[in-house]
C-alpha positions in Angstrom: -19.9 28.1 -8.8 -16.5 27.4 -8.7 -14.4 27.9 -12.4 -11.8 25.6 -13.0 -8.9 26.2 -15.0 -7.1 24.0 -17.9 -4.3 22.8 -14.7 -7.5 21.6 -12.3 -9.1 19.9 -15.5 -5.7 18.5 -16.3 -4.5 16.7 -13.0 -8.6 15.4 -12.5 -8.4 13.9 -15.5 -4.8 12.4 -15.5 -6.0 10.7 -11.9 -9.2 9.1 -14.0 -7.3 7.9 -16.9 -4.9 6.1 -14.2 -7.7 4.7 -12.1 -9.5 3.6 -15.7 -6.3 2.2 -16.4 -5.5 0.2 -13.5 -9.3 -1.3 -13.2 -8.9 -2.6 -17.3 -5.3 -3.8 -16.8 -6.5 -5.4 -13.7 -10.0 -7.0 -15.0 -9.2 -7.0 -18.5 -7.9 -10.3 -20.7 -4.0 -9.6 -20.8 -3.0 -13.6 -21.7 -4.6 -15.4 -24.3 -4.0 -18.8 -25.6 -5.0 -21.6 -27.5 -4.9 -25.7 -27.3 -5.7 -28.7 -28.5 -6.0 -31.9 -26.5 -3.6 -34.8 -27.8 -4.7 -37.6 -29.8 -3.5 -41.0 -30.7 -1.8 -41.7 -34.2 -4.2 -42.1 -37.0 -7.2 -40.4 -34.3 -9.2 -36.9 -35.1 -7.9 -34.0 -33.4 -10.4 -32.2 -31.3 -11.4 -28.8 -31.6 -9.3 -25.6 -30.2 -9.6 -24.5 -26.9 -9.3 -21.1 -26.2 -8.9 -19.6 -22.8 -8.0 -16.3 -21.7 -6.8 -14.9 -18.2 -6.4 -11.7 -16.7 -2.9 -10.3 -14.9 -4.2 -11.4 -11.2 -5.5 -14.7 -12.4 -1.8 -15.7 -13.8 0.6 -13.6 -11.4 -1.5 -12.9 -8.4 -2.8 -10.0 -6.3 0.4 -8.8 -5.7 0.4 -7.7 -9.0 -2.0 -4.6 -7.8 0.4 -2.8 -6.2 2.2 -2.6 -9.8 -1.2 -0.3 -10.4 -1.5 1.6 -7.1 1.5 3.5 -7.4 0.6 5.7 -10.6 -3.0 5.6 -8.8 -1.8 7.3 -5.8 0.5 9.8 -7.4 -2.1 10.9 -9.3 -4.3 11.4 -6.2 -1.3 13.1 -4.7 -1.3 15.5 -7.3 -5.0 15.9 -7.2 -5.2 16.6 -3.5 -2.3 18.8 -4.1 -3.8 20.9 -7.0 -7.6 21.0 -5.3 -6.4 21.7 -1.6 -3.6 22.6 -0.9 -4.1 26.4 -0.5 -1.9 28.3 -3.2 0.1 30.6 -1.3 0.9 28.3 0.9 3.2 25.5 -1.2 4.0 25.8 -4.9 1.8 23.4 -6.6 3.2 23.7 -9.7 6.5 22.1 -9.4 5.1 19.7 -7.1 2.6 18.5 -10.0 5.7 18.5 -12.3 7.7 16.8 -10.3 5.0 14.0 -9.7 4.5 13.7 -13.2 8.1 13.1 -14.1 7.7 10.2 -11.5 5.5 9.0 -12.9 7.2 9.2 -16.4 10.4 7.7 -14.9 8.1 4.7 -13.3 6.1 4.7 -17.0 9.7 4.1 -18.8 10.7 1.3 -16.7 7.6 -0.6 -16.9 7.3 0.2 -20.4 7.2 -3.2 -21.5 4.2 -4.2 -19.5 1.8 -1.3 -18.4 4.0 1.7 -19.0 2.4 2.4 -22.0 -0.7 2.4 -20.6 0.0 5.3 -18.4 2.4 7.8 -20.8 -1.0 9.7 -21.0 -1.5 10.5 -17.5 2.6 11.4 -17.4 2.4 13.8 -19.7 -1.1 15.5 -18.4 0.4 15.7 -15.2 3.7 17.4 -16.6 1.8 19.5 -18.5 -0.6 20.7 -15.8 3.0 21.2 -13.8 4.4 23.7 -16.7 1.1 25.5 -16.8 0.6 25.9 -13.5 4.2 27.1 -12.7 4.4 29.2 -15.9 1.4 30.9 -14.7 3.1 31.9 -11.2 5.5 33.7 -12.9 3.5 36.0 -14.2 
């Protein structure tokens, strides 16, 4: 059996926070609202209608790739980190540097879904620090 360290654990579970992420931004209720149908002067006002809608029901399917990106650099770093043989590239920096990517792409889109994905940024850029710190050695 196969013993994984804190890195491995790290990048694996920073590439199933973002897939977990992109599924409930993608099938979850993102808008909600609320309305009442109009009535004469002097008439009863109906009862509220409330109605919710996910992001690809109100801006579409092109909306996914807004979700693949941090997908696939997590995968990247995955493939990289369970691979990638480790005298042959240094996986450390390339995890860190993936994970500041990501953070740079997680600070743009803060307003929307980068807030989301902050946790998988920082488990990728720490897995990067631990994994290069331990090369030194």
């Amino acid at each position: 059996m196969k013993r994984y360290d804190a890195a491995v654990i790290l990048v694996v579970s920073a590439h199933v926070l973002a897939l977990a992420a992109a599924i409930f931004l993608a099938l979850g209720p993102a808008y909600q609202g609320e309305s009442v149908a109009a009535v004469a002067s002097g008439g009863v006002a109906g009862k509220p209608v409330q109605t919710t809608a996910t992001l690809i029901e109100v801006d579409g399917t092109r909306v996914l790739y807004r979700f693949l990106g941090p997908v696939l650099l997590t995968a990247l770093a995955a493939l990289a980190i369970t691979v990638v043989r480790a005298d042959s590239v240094r996986r450390g920096p390339l995890v860190l540097a993936l994970g500041v990517l990501l953070l740079a792409f997680c600070i743009a889109a803060l307003p929307s879904i980068g807030l989301f994905l902050l946790p998988v940024a920082f488990a990728l850029i720490i897995a990067g620090v631990v994994m290069s710190l331990r090369r030194r050695r």
